[in-house]
VEXZA-868765 format. One record per residue (C-alpha): residue number from 1; residue in three letters; chain; x, y, z. Coordinates in Angstrom, 2 decimals. Example, Ala and Ser with C-alpha at 12.3 -4.5 7.8 and 13.67 -1.06 7.14 Angstrom:
! VEXZA-868765
@n: 1 res: ala chain: A x: 12.30 y: -4.50 z: 7.80 $
@n: 2 res: ser chain: A x: 13.67 y: -1.06 z: 7.14 $
//
This chain:
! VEXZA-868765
@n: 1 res: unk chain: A x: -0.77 y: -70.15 z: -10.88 $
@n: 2 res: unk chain: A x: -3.44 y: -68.31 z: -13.21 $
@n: 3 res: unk chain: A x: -1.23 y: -66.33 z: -15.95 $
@n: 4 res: unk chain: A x: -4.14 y: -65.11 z: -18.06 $
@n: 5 res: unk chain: A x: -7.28 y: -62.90 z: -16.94 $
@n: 6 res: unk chain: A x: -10.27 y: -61.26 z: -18.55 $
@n: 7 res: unk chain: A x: -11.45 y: -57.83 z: -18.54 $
@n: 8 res: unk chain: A x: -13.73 y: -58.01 z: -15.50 $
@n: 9 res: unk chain: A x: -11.31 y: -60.39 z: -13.35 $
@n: 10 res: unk chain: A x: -8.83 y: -57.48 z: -14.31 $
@n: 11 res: unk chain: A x: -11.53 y: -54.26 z: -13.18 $
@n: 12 res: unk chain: A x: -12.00 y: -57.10 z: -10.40 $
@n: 13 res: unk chain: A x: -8.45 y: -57.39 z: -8.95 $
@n: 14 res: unk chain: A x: -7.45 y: -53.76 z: -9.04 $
@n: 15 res: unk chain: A x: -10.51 y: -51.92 z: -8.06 $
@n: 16 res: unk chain: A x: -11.68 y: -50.43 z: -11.13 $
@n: 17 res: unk chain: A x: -14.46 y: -50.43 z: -14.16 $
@n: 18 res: unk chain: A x: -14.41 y: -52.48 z: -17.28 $
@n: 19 res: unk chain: A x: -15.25 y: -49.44 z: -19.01 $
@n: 20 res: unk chain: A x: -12.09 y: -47.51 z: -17.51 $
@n: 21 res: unk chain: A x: -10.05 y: -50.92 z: -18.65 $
@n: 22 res: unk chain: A x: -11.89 y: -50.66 z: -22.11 $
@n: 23 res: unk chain: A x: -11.01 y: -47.41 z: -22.51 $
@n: 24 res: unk chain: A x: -7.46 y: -47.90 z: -21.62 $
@n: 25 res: unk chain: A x: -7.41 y: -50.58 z: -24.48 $
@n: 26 res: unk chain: A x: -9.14 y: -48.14 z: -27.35 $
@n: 27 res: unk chain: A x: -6.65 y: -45.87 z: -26.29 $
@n: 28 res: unk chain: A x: -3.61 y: -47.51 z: -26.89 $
@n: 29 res: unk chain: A x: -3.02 y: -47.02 z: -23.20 $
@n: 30 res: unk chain: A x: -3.24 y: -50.75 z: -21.73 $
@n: 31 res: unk chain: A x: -4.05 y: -53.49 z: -24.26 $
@n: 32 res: unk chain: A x: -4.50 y: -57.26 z: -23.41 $
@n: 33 res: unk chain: A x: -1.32 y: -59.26 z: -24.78 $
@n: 34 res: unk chain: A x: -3.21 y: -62.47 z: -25.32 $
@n: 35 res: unk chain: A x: -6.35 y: -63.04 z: -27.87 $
@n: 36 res: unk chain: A x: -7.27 y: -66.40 z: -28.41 $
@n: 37 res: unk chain: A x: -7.57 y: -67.39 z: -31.71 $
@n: 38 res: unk chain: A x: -10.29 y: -69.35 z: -31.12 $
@n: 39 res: unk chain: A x: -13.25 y: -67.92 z: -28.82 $
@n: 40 res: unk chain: A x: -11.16 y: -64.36 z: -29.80 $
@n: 41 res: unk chain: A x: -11.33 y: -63.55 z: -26.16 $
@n: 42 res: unk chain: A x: -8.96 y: -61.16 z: -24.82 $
@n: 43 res: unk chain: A x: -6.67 y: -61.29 z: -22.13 $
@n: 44 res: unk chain: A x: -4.21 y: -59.82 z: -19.92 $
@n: 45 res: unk chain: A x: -1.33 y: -61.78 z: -18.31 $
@n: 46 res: unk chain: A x: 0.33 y: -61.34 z: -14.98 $
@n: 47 res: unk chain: A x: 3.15 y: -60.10 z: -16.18 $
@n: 48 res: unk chain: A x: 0.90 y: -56.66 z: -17.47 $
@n: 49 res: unk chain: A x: 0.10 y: -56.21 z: -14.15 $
@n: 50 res: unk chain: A x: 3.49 y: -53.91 z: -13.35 $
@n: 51 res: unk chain: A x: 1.94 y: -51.14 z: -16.23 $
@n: 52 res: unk chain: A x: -1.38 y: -51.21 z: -14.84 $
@n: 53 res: unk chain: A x: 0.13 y: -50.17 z: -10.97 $
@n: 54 res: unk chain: A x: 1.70 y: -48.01 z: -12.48 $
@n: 55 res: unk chain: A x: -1.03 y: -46.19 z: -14.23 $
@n: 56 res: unk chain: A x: -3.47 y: -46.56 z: -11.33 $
@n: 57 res: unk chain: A x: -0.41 y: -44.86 z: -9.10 $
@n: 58 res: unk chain: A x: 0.01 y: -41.55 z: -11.94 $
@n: 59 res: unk chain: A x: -3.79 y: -41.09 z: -12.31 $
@n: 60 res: unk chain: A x: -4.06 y: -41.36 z: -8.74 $
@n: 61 res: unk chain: A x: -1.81 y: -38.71 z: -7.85 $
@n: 62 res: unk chain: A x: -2.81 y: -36.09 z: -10.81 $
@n: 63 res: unk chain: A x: -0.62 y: -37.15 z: -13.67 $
@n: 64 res: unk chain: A x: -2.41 y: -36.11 z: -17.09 $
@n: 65 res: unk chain: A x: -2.68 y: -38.81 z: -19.52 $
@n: 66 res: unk chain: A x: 0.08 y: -37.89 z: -21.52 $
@n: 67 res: unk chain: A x: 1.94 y: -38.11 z: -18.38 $
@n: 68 res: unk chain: A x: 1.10 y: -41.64 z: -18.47 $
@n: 69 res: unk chain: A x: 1.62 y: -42.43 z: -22.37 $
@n: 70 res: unk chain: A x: 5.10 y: -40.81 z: -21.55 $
@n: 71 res: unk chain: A x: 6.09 y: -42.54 z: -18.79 $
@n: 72 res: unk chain: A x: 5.40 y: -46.11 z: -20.07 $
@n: 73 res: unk chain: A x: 7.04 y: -45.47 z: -23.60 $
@n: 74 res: unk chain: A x: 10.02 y: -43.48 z: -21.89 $
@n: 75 res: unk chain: A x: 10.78 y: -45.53 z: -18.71 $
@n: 76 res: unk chain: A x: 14.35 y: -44.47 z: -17.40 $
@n: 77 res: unk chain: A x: 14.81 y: -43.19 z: -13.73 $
@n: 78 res: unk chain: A x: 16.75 y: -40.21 z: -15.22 $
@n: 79 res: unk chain: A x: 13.15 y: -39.45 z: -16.90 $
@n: 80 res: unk chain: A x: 10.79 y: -40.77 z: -14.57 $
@n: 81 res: unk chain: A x: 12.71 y: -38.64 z: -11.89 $
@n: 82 res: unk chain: A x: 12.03 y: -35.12 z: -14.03 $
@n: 83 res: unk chain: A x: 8.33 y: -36.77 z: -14.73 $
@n: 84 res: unk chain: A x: 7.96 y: -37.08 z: -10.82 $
@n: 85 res: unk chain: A x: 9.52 y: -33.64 z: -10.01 $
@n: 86 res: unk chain: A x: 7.45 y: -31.40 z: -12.65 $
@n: 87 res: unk chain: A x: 4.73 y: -32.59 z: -10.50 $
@n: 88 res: unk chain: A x: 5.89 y: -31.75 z: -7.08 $
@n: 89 res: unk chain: A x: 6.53 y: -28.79 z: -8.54 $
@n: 90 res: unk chain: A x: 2.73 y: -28.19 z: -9.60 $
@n: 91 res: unk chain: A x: 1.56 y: -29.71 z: -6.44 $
@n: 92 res: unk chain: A x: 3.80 y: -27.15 z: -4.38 $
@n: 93 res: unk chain: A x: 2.13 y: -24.18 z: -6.21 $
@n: 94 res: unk chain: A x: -1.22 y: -26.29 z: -5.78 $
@n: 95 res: unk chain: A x: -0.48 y: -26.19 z: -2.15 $
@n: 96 res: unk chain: A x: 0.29 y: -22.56 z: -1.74 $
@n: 97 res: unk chain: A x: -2.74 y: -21.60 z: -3.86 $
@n: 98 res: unk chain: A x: -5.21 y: -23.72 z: -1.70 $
@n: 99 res: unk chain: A x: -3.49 y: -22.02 z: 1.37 $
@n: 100 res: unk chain: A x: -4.70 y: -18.59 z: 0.17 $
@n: 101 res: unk chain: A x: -7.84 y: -19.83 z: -0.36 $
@n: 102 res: unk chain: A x: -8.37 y: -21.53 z: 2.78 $
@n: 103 res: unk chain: A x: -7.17 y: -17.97 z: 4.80 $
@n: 104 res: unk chain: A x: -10.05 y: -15.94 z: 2.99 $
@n: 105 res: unk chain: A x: -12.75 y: -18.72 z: 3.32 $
@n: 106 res: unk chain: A x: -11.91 y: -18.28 z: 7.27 $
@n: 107 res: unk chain: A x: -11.91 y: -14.69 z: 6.90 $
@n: 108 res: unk chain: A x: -15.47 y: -14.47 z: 5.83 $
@n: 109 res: unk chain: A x: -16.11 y: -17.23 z: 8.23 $
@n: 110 res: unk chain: A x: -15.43 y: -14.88 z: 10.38 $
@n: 111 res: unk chain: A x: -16.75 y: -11.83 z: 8.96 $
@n: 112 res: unk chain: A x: -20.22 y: -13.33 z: 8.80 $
@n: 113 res: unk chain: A x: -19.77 y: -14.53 z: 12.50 $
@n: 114 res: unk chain: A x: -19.22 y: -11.17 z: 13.48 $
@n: 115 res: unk chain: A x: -21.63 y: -9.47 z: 11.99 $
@n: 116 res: unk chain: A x: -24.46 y: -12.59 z: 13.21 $
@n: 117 res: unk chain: A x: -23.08 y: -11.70 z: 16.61 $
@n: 118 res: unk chain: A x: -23.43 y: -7.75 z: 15.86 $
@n: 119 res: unk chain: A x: -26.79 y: -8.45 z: 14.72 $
@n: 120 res: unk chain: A x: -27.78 y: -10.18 z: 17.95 $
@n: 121 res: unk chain: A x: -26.11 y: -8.03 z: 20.58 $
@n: 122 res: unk chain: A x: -26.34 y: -4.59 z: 18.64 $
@n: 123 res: unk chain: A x: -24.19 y: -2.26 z: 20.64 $
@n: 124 res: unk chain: A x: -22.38 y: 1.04 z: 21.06 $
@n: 125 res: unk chain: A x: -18.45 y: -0.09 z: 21.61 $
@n: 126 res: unk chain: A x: -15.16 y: 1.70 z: 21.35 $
@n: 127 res: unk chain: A x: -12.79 y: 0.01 z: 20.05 $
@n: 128 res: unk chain: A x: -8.95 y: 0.33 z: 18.61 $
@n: 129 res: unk chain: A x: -7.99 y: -0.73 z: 15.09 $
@n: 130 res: unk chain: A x: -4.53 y: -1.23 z: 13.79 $
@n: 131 res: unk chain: A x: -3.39 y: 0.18 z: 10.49 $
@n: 132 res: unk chain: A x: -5.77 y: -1.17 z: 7.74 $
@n: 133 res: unk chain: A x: -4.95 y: -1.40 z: 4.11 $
@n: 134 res: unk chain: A x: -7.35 y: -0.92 z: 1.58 $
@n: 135 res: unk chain: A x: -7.68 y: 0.09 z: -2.11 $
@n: 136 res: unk chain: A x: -9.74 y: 2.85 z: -3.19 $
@n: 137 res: unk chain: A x: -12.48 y: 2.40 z: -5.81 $
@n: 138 res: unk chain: A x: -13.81 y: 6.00 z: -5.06 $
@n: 139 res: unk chain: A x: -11.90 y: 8.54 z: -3.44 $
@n: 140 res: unk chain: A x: -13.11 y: 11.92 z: -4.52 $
@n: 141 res: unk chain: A x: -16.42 y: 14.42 z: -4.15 $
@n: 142 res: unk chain: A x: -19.12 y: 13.04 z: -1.72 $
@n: 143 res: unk chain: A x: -21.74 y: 11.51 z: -3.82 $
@n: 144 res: unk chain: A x: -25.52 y: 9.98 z: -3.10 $
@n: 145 res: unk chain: A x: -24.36 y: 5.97 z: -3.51 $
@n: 146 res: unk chain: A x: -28.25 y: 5.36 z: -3.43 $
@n: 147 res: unk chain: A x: -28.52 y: 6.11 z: -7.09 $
@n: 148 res: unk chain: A x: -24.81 y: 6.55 z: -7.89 $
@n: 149 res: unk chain: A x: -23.40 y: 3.12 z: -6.83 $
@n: 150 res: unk chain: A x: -24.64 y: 1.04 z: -9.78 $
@n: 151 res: unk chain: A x: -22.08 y: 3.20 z: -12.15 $
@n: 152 res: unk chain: A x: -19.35 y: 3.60 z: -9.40 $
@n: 153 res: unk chain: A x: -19.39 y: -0.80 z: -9.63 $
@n: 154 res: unk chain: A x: -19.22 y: -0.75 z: -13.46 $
@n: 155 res: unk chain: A x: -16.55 y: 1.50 z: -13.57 $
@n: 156 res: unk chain: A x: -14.80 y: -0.21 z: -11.40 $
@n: 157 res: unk chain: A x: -14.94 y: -3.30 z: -13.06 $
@n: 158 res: unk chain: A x: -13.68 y: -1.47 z: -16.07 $
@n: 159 res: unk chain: A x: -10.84 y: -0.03 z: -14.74 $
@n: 160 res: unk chain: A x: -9.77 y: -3.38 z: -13.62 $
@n: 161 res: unk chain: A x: -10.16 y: -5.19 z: -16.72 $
@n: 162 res: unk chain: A x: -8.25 y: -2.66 z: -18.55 $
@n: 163 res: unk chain: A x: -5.83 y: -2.53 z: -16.43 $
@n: 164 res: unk chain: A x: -5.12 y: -6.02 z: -16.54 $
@n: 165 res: unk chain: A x: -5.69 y: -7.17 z: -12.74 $
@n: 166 res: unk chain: A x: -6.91 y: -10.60 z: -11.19 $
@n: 167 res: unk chain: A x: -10.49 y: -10.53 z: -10.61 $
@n: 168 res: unk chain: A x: -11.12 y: -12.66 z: -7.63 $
@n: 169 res: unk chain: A x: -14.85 y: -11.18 z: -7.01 $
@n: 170 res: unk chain: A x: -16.27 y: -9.57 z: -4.24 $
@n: 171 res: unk chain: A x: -17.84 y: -10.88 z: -1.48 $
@n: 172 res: unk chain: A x: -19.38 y: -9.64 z: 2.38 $
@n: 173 res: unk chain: A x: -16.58 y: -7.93 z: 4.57 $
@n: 174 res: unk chain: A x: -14.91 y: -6.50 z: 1.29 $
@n: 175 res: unk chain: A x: -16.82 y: -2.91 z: 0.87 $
@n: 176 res: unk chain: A x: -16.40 y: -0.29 z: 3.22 $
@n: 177 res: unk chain: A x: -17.05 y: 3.47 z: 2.58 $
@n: 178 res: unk chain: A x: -16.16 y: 6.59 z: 4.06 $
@n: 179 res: unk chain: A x: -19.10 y: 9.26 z: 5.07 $
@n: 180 res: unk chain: A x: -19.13 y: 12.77 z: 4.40 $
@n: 181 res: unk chain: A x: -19.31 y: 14.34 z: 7.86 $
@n: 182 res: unk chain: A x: -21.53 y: 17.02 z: 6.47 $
@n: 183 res: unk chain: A x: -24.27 y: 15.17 z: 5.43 $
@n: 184 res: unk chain: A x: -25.07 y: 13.65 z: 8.73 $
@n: 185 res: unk chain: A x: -26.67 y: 17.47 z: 9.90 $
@n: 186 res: unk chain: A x: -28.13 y: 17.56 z: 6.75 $
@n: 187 res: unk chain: A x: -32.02 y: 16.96 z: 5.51 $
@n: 188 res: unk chain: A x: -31.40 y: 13.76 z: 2.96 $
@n: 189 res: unk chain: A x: -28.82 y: 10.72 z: 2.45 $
@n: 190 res: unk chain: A x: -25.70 y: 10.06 z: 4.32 $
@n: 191 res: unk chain: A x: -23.63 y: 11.48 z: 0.99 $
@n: 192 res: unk chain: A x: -19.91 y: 9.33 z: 0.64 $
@n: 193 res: unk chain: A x: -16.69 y: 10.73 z: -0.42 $
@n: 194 res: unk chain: A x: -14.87 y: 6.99 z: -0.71 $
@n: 195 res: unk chain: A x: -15.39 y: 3.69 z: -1.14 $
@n: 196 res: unk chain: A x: -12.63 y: 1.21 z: -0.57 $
@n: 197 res: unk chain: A x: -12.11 y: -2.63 z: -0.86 $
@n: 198 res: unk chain: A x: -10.28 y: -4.12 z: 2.37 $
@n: 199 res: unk chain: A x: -7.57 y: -5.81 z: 1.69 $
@n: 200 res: unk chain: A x: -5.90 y: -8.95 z: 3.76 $
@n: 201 res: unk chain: A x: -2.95 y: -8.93 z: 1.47 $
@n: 202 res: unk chain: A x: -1.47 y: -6.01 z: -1.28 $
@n: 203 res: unk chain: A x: -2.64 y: -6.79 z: -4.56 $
@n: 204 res: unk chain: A x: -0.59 y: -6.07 z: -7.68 $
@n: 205 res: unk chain: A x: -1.51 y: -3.70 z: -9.63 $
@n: 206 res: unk chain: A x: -3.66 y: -2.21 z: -7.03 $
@n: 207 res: unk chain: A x: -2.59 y: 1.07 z: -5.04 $
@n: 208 res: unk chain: A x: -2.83 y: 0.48 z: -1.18 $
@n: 209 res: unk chain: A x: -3.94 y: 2.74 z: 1.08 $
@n: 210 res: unk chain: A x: -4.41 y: 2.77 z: 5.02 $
@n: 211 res: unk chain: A x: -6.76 y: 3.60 z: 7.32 $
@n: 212 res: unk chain: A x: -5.47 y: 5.20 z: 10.89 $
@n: 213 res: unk chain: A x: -4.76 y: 2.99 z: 13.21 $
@n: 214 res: unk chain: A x: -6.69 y: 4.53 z: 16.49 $
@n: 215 res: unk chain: A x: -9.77 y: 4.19 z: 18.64 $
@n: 216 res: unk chain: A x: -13.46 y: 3.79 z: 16.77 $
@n: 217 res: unk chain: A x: -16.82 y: 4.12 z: 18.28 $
@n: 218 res: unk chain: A x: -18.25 y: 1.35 z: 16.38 $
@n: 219 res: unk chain: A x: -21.99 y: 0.44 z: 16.12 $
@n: 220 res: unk chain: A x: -23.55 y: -1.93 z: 14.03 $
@n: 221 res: unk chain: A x: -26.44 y: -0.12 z: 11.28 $
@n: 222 res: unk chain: A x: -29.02 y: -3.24 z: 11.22 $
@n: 223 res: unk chain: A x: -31.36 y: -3.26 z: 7.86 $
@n: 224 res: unk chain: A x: -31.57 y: -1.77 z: 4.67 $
@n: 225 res: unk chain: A x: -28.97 y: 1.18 z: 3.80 $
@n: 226 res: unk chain: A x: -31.59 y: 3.88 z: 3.30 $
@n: 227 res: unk chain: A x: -32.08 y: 3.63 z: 7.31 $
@n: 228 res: unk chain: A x: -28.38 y: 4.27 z: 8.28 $
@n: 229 res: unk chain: A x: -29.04 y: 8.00 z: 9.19 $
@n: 230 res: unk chain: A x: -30.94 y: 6.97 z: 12.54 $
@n: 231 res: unk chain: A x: -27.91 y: 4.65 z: 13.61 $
@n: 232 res: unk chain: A x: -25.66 y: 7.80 z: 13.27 $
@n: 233 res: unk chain: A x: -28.61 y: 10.24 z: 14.89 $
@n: 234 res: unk chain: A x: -28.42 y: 7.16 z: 18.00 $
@n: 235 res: unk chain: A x: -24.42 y: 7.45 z: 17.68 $
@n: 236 res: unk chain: A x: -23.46 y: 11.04 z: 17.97 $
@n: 237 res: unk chain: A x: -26.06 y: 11.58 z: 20.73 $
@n: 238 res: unk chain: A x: -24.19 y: 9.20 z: 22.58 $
@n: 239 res: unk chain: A x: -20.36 y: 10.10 z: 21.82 $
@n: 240 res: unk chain: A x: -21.65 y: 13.61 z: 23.84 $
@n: 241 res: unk chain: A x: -22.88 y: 11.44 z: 26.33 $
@n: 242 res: unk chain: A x: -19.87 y: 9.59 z: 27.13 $
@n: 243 res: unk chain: A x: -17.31 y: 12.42 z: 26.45 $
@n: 244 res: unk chain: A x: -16.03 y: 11.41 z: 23.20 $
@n: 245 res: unk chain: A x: -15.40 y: 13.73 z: 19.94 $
@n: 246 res: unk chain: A x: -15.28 y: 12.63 z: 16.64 $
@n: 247 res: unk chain: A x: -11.93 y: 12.98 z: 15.41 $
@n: 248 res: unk chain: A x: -12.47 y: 11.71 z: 11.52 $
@n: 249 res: unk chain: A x: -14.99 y: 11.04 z: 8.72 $
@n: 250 res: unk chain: A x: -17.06 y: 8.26 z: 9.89 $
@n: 251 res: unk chain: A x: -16.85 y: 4.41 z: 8.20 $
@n: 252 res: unk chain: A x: -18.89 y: 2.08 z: 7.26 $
@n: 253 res: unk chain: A x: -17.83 y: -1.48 z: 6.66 $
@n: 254 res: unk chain: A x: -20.01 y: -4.09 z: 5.22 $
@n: 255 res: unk chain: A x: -20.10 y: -7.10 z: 7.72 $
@n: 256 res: unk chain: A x: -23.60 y: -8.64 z: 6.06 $
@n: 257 res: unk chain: A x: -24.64 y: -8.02 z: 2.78 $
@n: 258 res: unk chain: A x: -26.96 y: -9.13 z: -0.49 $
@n: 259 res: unk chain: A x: -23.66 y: -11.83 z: -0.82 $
@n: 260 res: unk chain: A x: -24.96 y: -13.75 z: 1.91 $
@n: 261 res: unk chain: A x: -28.62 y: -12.70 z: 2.33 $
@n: 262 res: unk chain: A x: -31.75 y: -11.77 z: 0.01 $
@n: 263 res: unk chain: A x: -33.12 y: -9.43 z: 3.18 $
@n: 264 res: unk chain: A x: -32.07 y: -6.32 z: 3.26 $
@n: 265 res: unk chain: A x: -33.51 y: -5.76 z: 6.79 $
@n: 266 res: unk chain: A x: -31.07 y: -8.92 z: 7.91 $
@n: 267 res: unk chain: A x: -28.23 y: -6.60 z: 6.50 $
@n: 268 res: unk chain: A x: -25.59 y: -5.19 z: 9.28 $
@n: 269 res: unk chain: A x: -23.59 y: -2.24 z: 8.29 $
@n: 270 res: unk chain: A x: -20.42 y: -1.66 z: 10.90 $
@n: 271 res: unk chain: A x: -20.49 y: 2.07 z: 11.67 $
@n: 272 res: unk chain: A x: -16.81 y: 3.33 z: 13.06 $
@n: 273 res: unk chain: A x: -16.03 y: 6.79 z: 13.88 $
@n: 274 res: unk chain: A x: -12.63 y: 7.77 z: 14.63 $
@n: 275 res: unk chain: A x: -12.73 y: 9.40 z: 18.20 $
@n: 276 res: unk chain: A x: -10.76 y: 10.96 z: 20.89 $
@n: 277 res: unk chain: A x: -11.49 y: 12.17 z: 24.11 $
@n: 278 res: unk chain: A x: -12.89 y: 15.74 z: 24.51 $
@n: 279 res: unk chain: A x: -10.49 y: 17.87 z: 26.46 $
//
């Protein structure tokens, strides 16, 4: 039975590069054993074959290369067992991470599904909403967010910074704002008194608020923002219509925004009043 074998008989038999094998040798990692004295070619016996499994098996599964070193200069089960375990351990919070991530990718799955399907079937619905929580990035005077909403944003992102929380960005179905009732009789912009980030989960370091729980007309605002006022003239006409009063300041929630288009007039804005019936 062949005992010796050269570098590409080696990459050959176990699926890999010379280069990866060549680097393994400058590294100290995985040396040939043999060198013949005369042709001075190098090679690796059978016997080798045990370190290189094992190598392939730790860089396989996500084991650093200090892992590695460690591993073949320390062999003992007593410290191959902690080896093995400090990685389940990192592959457990791994895990968990990727599970969080994988919840909000489907959420905006399905927050830009919705608002496609608002888009196409635009509609005046009313609807009930549980509890919502949210965090408040405005929450005071009603202000013009047409020219005010570049400074709100940079605030913002100070106030997180120095306070020290997680930025994860922000992204559609995140925004939402809350509409001065006021300014809807009023000659000029729909005027805001809060804007709020939704929130699937609490966030430390982040105060949580709720919105009521309760029944919303709801009616999606198609195009640019500047427009919105006719989707409310188009809503309150027809809340009379159907018997309905408006119980709260009006929403807006962001289902389709500049995150996930560059045209505005593809943009859907979720209008939700908080109603009741009149008596």
């Amino acid at each position: 039975m062949k005992q010796r074998f050269r570098v590409g008989e080696v990459a050959k038999l176990f699926q890999l590069s010379t280069s990866t094998l060549r680097y393994y040798d400058e590294i100290g990692l995985f040396q040939p054993k043999y060198i013949d004295t005369d042709t001075r070619y190098r090679y690796y016996t059978i016997e080798q074959f045990v370190v290189l499994d094992t190598i392939i098996f730790l860089k396989k599964n996500g084991f650093s290369m200090k892992d590695i070193r460690q591993q073949l200069e320390h062999r003992t089960p007593e410290n191959t067992k902690g080896l093995l375990e400090r990685k389940l351990g990192e592959v457990e919070e791994e895990m968990e991470r990727l599970k969080k991530v994988s919840e909000k990718i489907k959420n905006k799955i399905s927050t830009i599904e919705e608002g496609l399907s608002l888009s196409a079937t635009p509609s005046l619905v009313y609807r009930r909403f549980p509890e919502r929580a949210i965090s408040y990035l405005y929450n005071d005077t009603p202000i013009d967010l047409m020219k005010e909403a570049d400074a709100l944003y940079l605030r913002d992102l100070e106030d997180l910074s120095s306070a020290g929380v997680g930025y994860d960005g922000f992204f559609t179905g995140d925004f939402g704002t809350v509409a001065e009732i006021d300014s809807l009789n009023k000659e000029g912009a729909v005027k805001y008194r809060a804007v709020f980030e939704l929130l699937q989960q609490e966030k430390e370091g982040l105060k949580t608020s709720y919105l009521d729980p309760g029944t919303y007309a709801c009616y999606p605002h198609h195009g640019p923002y500047e427009t919105i006022k006719s989707s409310y003239s188009f809503v309150l006409k027809r809340l009379q219509e159907d018997g309905y009063r408006m119980t709260g300041a009006p929403l807006e929630i962001a289902m389709l925004d500049e995150s996930v288009t560059q045209d505005k007039t593809a943009f859907v804005t979720w209008i939700q009043i908080p109603v009741g019936e009149k008596d």
